[in-house]
N, C-alpha and C positions, 0 to 999 in steps of 0.2 A: 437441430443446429446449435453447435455451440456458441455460447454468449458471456461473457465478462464487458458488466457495465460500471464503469466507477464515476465515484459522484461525492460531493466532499472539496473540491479543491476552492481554491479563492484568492484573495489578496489578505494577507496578512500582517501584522506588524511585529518588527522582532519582540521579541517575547510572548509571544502569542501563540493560540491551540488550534486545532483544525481534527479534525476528523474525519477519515477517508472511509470508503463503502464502497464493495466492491460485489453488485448483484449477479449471482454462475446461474445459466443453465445449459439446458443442453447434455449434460456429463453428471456421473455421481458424484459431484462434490466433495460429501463426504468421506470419502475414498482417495481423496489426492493431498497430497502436500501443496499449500497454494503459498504462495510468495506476493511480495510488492518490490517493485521494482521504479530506480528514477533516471532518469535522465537531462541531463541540465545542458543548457547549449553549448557547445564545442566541448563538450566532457564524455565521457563514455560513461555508458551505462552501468549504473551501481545496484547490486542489491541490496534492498535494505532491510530485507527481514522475512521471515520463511516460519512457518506454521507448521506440522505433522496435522496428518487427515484426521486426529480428535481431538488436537489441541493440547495434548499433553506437552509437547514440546519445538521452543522456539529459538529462534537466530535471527542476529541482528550484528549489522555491520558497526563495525567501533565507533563513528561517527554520528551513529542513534541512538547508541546503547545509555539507558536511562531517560533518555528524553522521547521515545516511540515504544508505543505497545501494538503487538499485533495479536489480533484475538478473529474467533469465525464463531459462525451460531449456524451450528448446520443443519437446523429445523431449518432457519429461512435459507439457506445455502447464500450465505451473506460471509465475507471477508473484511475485517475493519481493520483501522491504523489510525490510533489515536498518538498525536501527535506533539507533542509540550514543548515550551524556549526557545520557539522557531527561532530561527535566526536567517542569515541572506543564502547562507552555502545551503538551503535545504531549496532554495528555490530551482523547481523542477517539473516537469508532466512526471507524475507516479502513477503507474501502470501496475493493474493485480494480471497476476500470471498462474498456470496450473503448467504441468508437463507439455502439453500441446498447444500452448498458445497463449497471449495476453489479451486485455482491453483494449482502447484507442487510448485511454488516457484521463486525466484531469491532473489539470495548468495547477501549481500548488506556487504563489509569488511570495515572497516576504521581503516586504517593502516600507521604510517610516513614510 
């Protein structure tokens, strides 16, 4: 049974870091391009950053770019997205995603 579990979200204050973790199994990991994905109420959903299956290469939406890293360690079949200079437009559920499916989610607030 496939499984993406994310964990990492919180309440934050602007200018502040957080760190997302997104636990695969189920599926070879390894082997897929995984992405993070957000969605913010009444907004459509954005991606915000996408991985190749060994990590050599990444993408990110203009509105991350330099302030979000996205990295995987695929011993633990683990997905991260380190996060920097939050601000209020990042406040979102962020969702890791592979080809066939995402997570449920973790609430990411940025809030004084």
């Amino acid at each position: 049974q496939v499984q993406l579990v994310e964990s990492g979200g919180g309440l934050v204050q602007p200018g502040g870091s957080l760190r997302l973790s997104c636990a695969a199994s189920g599926f070879s990991f390894s082997a897929y391009v995984m992405s993070w994905y957000r969605q913010a109420p009444g907004k459509e959903r954005e991606l915000v950053a996408s991985i190749s299956a060994i990590g050599g290469s990444t993408n990110y939406a203009d509105s991350v770019k330099g302030r979000f890293t996205i990295s995987r360690d695929n011993a633990k079949n683990t997905l991260y997205l380190q996060m920097h200079n939050l601000n209020a437009e990042d406040t979102a559920i962020y969702y890791c995603a592979w080809r066939s499916g995402r997570g449920q989610g973790t609430q990411v607030t940025v809030s004084s």
